[in-house]
GUNUVO-41040 format. One record per residue: x, y, z of N, C-alpha, C, O in turn; residue in three letters. Coordinates in steps of 0.05 Angstrom, whole numbers, plus 5000, padded with zeros to 4 digits. Atoms other than C-alpha are relative to their C-alpha. Example, Ala and Ser with C-alpha at 12.3 -4.5 7.8 and 13.67 -1.06 7.14 Angstrom:
2
501849765000524649105156501850245000503950245013ALA 498449764999527349795143498550225014499550445018SER 
//
This chain:
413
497450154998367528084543502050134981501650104957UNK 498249935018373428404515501749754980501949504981UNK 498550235021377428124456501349835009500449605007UNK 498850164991383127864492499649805018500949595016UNK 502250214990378527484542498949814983498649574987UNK 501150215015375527214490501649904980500249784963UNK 498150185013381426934452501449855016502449645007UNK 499150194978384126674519497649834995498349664979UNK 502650174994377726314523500349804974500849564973UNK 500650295033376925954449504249934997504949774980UNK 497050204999385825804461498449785021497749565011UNK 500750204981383025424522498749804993499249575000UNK 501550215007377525124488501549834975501049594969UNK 498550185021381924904434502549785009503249584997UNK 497750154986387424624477498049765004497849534993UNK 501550304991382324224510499049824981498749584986UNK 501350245011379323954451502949944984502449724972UNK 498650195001386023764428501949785005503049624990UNK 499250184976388923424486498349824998496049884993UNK 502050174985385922784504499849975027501749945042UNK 500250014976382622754563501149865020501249915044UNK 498550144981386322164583502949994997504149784999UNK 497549984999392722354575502349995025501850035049UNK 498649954970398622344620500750235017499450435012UNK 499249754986401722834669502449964979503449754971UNK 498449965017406523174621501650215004500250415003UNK 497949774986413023674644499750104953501650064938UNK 499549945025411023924565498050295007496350325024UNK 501449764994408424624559497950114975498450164951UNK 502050035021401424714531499450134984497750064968UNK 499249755028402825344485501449824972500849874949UNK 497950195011408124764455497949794983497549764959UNK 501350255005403524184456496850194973496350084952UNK 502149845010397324684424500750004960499449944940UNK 498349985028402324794362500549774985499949734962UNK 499050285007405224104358497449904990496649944967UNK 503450225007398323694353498150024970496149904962UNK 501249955026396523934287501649944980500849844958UNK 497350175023403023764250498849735003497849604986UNK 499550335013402623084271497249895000497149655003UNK 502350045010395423054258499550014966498249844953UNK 499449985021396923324194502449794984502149684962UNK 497950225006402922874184498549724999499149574980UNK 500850235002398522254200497449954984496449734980UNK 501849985022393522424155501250154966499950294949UNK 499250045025398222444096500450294989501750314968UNK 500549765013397423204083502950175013502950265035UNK 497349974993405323414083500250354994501850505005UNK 500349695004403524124056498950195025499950415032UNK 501949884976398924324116502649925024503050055044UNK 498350104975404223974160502450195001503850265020UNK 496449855014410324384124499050375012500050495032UNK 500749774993407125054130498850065034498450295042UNK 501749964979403824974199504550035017505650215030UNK 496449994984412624794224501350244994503050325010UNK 498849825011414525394179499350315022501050445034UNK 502249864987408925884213501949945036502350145049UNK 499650064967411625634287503150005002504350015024UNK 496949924994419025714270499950345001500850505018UNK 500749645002417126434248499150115027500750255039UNK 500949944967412826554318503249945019504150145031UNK 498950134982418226184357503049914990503749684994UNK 497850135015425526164316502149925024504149865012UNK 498750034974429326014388499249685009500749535022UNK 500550244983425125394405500249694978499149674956UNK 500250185021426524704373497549804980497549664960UNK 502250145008419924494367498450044967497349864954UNK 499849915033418724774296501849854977501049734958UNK 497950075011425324594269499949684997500549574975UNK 500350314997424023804294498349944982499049844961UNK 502250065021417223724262500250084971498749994954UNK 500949935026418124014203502649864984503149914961UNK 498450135014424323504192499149744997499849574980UNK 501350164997419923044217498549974977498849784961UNK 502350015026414123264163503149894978502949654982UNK 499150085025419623104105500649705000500349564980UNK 499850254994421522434139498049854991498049694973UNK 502150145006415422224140498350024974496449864972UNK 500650015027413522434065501349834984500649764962UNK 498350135021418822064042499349715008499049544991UNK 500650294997417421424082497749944992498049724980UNK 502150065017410321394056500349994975498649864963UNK 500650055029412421463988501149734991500549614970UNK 498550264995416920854005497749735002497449524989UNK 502250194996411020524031497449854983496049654985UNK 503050045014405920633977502149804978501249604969UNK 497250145025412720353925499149765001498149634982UNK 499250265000413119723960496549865003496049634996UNK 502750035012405219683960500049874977500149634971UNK 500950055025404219723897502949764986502549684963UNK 499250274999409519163892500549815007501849624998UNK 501150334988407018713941502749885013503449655015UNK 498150154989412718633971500050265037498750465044UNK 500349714979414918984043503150074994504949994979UNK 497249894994420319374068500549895019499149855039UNK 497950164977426219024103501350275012502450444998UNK 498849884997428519434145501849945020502650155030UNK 498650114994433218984185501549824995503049755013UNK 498950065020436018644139502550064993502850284982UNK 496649865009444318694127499750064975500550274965UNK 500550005032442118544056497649994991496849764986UNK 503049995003435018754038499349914977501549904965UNK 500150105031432518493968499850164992501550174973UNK 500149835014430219083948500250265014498950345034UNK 498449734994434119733954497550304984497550354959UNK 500649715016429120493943501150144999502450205018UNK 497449745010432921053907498650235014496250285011UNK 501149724989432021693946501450224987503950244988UNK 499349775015432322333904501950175024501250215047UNK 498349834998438022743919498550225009498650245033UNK 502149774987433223363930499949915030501549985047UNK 502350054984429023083981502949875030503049905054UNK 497450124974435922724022501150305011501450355035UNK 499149704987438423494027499050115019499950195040UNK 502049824988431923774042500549895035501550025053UNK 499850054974431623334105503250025013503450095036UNK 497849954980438323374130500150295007500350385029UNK 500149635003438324114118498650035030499450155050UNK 501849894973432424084169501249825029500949835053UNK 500250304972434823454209502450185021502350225045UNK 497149734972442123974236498550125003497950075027UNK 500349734997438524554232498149845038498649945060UNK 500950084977434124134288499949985020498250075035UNK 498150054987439323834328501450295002501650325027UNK 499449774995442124524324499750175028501350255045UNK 502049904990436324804356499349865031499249975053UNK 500150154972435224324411502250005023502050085046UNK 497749884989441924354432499850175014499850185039UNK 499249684987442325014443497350015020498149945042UNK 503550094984434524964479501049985026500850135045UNK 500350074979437224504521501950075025501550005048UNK 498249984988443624774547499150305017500150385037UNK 500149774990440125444557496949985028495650155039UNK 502950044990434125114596500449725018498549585026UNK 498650274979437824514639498049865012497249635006UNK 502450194974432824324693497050014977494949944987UNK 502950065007427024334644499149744984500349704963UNK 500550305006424123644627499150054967500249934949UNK 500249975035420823934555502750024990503249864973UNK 497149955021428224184530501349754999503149734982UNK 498450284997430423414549498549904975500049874955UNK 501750085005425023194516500350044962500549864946UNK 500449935027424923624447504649934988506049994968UNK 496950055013433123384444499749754991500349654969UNK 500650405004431122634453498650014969499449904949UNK 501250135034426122694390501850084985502349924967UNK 498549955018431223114357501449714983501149614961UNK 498750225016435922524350498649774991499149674970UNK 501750185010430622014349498550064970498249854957UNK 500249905016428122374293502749874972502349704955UNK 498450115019434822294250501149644999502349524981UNK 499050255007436121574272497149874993497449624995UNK 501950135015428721374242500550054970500449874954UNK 499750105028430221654175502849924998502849774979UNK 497650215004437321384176500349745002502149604992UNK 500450385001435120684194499149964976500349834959UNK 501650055014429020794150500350064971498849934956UNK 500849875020430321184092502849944987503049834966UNK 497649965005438521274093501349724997503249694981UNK 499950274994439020554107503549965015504749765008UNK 498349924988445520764152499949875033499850025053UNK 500450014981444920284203501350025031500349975053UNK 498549834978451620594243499550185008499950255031UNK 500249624984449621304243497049965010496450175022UNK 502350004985442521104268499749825019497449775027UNK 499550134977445320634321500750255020500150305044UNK 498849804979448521194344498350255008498950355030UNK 502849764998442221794343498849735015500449565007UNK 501050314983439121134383500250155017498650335025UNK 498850064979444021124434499250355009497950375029UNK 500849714983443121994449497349995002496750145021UNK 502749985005435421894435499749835028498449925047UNK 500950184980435021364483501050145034499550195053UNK 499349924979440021644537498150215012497350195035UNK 501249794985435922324545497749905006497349925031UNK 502750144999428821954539499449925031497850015048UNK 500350284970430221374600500750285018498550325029UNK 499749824986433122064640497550005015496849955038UNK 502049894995426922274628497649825014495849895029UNK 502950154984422121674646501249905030499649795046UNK 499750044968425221554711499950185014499550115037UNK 500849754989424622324732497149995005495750055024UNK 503349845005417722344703498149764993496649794973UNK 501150305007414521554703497350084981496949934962UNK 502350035011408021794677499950244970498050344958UNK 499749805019411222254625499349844976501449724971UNK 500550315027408121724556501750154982503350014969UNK 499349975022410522134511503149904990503749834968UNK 496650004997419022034529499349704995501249614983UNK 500250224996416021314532500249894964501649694957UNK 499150065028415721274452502250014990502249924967UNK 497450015011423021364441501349735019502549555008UNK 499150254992424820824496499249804995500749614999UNK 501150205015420320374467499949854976499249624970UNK 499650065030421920414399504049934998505449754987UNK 497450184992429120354418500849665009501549455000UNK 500350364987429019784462499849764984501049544985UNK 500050275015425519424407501549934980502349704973UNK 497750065018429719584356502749905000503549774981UNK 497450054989436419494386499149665006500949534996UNK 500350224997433618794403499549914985499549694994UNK 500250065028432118624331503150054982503649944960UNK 497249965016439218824305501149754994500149555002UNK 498750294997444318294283501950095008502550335005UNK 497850004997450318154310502250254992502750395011UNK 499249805013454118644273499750275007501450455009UNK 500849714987450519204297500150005030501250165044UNK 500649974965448519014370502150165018502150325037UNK 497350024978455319014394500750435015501850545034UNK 498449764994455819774383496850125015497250285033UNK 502249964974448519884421501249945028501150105046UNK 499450054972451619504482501450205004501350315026UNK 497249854985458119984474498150265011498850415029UNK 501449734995452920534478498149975017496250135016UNK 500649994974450420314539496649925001495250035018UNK 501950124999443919944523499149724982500149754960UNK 500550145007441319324499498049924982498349824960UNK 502949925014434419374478498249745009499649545011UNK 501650224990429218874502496650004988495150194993UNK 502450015022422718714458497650025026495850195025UNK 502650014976417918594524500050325013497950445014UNK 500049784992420619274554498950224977497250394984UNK 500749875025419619624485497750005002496750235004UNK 502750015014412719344472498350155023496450285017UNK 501449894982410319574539500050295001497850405002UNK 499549755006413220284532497950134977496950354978UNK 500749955026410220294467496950005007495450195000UNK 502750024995403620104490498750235022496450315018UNK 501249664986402620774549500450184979499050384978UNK 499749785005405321144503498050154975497250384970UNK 502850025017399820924447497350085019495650215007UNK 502150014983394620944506499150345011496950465013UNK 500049824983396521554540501650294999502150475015UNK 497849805014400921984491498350235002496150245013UNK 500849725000399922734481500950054968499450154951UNK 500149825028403322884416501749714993503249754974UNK 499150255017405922124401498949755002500149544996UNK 502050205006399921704407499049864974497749654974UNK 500550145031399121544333503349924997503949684992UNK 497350225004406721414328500449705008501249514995UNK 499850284993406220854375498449854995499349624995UNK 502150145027400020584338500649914982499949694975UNK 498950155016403420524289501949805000501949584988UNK 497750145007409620324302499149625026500649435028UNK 501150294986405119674354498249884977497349654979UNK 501050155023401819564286502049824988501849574984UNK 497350195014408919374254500449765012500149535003UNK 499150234995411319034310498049805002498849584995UNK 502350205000404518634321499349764972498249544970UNK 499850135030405418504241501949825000501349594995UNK 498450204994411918214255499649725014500349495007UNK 500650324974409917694314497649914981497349674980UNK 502150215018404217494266497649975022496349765024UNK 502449894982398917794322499750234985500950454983UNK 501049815026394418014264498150025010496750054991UNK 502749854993388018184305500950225019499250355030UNK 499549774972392418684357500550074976498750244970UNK 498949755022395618974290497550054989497750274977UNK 502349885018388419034260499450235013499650465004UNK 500949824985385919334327501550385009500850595018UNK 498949644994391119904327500050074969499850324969UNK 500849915026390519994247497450135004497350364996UNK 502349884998383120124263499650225013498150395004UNK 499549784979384520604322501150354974500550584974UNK 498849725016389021034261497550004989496150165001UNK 501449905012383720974215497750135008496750274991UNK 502349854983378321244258500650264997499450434984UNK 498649654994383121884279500250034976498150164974UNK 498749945024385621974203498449834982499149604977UNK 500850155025381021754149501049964978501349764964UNK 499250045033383922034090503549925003505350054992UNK 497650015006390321674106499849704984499049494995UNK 501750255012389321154052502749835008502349595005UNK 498250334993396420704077499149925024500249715031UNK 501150294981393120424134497449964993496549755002UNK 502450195020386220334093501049744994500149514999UNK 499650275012390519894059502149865022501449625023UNK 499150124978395019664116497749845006497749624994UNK 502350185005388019384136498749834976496749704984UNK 500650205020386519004076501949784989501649594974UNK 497950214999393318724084499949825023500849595024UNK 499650164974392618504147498749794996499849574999UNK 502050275005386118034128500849934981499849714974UNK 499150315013390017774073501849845012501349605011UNK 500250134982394617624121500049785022501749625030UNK 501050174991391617274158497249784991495249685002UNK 502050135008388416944108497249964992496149754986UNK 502550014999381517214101499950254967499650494966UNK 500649825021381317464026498050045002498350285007UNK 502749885007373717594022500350335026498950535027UNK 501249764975374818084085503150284985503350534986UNK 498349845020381018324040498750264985498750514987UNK 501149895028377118413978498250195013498850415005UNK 502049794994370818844018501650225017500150405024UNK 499449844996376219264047501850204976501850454979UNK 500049885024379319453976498350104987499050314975UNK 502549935008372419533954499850265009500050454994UNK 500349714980371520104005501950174992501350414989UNK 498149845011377520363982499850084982501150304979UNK 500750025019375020323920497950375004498850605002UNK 501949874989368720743939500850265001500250474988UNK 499949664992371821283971502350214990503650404998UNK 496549895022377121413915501050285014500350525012UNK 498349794994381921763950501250234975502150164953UNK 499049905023384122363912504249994993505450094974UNK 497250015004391922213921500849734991503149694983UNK 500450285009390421473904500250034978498750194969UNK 502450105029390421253831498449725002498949555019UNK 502150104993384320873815501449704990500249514998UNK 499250265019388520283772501449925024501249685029UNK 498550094968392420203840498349765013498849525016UNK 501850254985386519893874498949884979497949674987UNK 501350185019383819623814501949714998501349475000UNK 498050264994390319203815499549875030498849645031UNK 500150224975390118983888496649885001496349685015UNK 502150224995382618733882500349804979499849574987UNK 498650185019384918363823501949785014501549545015UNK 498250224985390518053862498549825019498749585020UNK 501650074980385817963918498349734996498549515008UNK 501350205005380817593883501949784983500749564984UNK 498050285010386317073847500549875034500049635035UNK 499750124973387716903924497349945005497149705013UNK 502250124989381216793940498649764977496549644981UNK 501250215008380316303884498650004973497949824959UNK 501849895020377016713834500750044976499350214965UNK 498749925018381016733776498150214978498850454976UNK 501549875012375716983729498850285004498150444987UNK 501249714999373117583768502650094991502850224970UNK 497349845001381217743780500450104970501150324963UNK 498649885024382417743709497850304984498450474967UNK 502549765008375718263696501950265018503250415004UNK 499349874994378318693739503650145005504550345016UNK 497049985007385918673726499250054972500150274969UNK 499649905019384118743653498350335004498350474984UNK 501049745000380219413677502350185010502550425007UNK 497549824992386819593707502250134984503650334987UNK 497949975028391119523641499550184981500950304965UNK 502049805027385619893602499650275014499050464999UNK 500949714988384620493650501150215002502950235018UNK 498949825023385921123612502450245026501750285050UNK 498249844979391621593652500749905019500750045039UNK 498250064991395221083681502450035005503749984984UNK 497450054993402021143717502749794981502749554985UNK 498350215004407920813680500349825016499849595011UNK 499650194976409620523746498149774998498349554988UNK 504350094996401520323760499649814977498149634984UNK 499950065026401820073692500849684994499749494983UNK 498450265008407319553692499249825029499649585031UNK 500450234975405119253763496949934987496549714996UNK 501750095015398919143726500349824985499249614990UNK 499350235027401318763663501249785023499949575021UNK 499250204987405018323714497949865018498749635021UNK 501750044989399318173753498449954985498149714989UNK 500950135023394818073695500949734984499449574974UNK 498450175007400717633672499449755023499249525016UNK 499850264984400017183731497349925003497449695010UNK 502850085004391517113729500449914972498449784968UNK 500750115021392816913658500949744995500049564980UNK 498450284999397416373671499149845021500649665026UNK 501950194985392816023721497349954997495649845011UNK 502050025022388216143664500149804982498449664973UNK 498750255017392315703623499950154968499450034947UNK 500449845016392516283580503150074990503350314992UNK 497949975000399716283562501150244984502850404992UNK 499149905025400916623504499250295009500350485000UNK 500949755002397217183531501250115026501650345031UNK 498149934963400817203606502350094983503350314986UNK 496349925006408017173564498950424987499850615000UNK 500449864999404817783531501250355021502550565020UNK 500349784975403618163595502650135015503350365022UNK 496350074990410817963620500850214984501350444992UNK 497749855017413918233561499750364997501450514989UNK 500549715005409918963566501650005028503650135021UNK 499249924972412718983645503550044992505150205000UNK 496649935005419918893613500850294983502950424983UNK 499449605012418719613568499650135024501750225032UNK 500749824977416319953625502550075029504449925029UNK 498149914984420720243685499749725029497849615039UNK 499950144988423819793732500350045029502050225032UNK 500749884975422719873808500049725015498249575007UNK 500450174971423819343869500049704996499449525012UNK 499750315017425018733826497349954978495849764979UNK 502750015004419518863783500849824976499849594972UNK 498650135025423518663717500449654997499649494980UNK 499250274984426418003756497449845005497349614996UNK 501950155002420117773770497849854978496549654977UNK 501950045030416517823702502349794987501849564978UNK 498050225016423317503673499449665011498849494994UNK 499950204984423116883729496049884979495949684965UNK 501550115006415716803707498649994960496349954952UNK 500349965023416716913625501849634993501449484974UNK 499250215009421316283635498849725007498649524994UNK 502850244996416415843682497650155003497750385013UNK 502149884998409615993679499249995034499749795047UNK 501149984977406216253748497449785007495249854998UNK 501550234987402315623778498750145026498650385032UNK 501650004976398415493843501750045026501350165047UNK 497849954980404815403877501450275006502050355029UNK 499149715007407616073855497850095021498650235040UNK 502449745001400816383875499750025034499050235044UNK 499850024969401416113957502050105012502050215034UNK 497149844992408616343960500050314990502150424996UNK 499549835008407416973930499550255026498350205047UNK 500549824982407517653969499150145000500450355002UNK 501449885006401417933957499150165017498050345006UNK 501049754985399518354017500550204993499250394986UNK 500049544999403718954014499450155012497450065024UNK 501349814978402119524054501950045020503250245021UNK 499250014971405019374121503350024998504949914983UNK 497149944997411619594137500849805014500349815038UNK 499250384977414218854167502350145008502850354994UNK 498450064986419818874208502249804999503149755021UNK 498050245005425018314185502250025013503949855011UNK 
//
């Protein structure tokens, strides 16, 4: 067998093993899809370096096609929203991200806002030009639609710009729907109309008006269905809509469909430890700390190496005060306070959390304490505000049912 035979042969076998077999009929071309599937494999498994270099590598092969240029604005998007994610984690609170007025506002480094725009035109650039030189072809529709879909997720999500990502919507959505009425069984075009739809139907007032001018409405039943082939039957955006049917499933407060597609990521993507803990949010939840606490545990276990260890040491701490336990919580929250090469951050959500097992300890003197180290330490997401609010009443039982201890889950408000 000559060489080139036999590198045709192991492309083939690699395509196939990374297609799923049940995928849809797709106007995407499988040289394209071959390349793509490893970014966002890499992207959903947290690893932004492997994702960065793999987009870099495929602009170099391919500097003409947008597919490079997208993902790899994509990979920064999505580094930055995870770091957003793990923030509001580790302070138990979520992200609003519909919200006119969110409570808590994250600062995005100047660097990192460049970096992605830099890539987000150069993108849009690229697609453009793709598609004007490639008309009748359903991929060049296709790689324009994510383009803008692309900038109006981190401009909802990140930019918090919710005009200029009404408007990347409205082109994201127009080329998309083109496309699923050409191509009904195309899933993948089906994740941008889906995620539209639902969003545009979650807006307030304020915003909607300029979705209608832009010639769509958005409809939560049409969305969720979209969202669901495209989870089922995607090619290179089957974990997007996993996710994004985890959120909204988090939202409606259908916490065994959001477990069942959290489980689905963690299967494909182990070492992506925010939906580990997305799952250990979910069963708090819904109420089931013990199924909480044995999924922190595990987390525990398999100490991620991008995790710190005082991180989860704090959330089984929190965990077990919800389940009742005050005494383990405070063992293991004081292992959190004490554990040597801690995070400033890591640090002060600790003392505050320590602070509130001590005061349903009836430990006062030693909660005000705790409080008062969270006020030296750096302030992040109301972290300050909260230790103050509970330095002037002590944290009770009542406090402890209202509090917003999950974290994890990117809610939907």
């Amino acid at each position: 067998m000559s060489r080139r035979i036999a590198l045709a042969c192991a492309l083939t076998l690699a395509a196939s093993a990374q297609v799923p077999p049940a995928a849809s009929k797709k106007p995407l071309p499988d040289d394209i899809v071959l390349r793509v599937r490893p970014v966002m494999d890499a992207i959903h498994s947290l690893d932004y370096p492997t994702a960065e270099r793999l987009c870099k590598t495929l602009i170099q092969d391919l500097p003409e096609h947008p597919a490079g240029y997208e993902y790899l604005a994509r990979t920064y998007w999505s580094e930055q929203l995870s770091h957003a994610r793990l923030l509001s984690t580790e302070r138990f609170v979520a992200m609003d991200l519909f919200s006119d007025s969110p409570r808590f506002r994250l600062a995005v480094e100047r660097a990192s806002h460049e970096r992605f725009n830099r890539a987000g035109a150069e993108s849009l650039e690229k697609a453009r030009a793709w598609s004007k030189r490639h008309p009748a072809d359903a991929d060049a529709q296709f790689f324009l639609a994510t383009a803008y879909a692309i900038m109006a997720g981190y401009e909802l999500s990140i930019e918090r710009n919710r005009w200029k990502a009404t408007k990347s919507s409205g082109e994201a959505y127009e080329a998309a729907q083109d496309l699923v009425r050409r191509f009904p069984d195309f899933a993948d075009a089906r994740l941008i109309t889906g995620a539209v739809n639902f969003v545009a139907d979650n807006l307030d007032w304020k915003t909607k008006w300029l979705s209608w001018l832009l010639g769509y409405r958005g409809s939560q039943d049409k969305g969720r269905q979209d969202l669901e082939i495209a989870a089922d039957q995607g090619t290179l955006t089957s974990d997007d809509a996993r996710t994004f049917l985890a959120v909204l499933h988090t939202r409606e407060k259908q916490m065994d469909k959001a477990t069942r597609r959290l489980a689905e990521l963690h299967e494909r993507h182990p070492d992506n430890y925010l939906v580990h803990l997305d799952i250990a949010a979910a069963a708090w939840l819904m109420d089931r700390p013990t199924q909480a606490l044995e999924t922190y545990r595990e987390i525990l276990a398999k100490n991620y190496p991008e995790l710190e260890r005082t991180f989860v040491l704090s959330r089984i701490g929190a965990a077990s005060r919800m389940a009742g336990d005050f005494n383990a919580s405070e063992r293991w929250l004081r292992n959190a306070v004490e554990a040597p090469g801690t995070s400033p951050r890591l640090l002060a959500v600790a003392y505050l959390e320590f602070g509130k097992t001590l005061d349903l300890l009836n430990r006062r003197d030693g909660a005000l304490a705790q409080y008062r180290h969270v006020l030296q330490l750096e302030d992040f997401l109301g972290l300050h505000q909260e230790a103050e609010s509970f330095i002037r009443k002590p944290f009770d039982v009542t406090a402890m049912r209202q509090d917003q201890g999950a974290g994890g889950l990117v809610t939907l408000k």
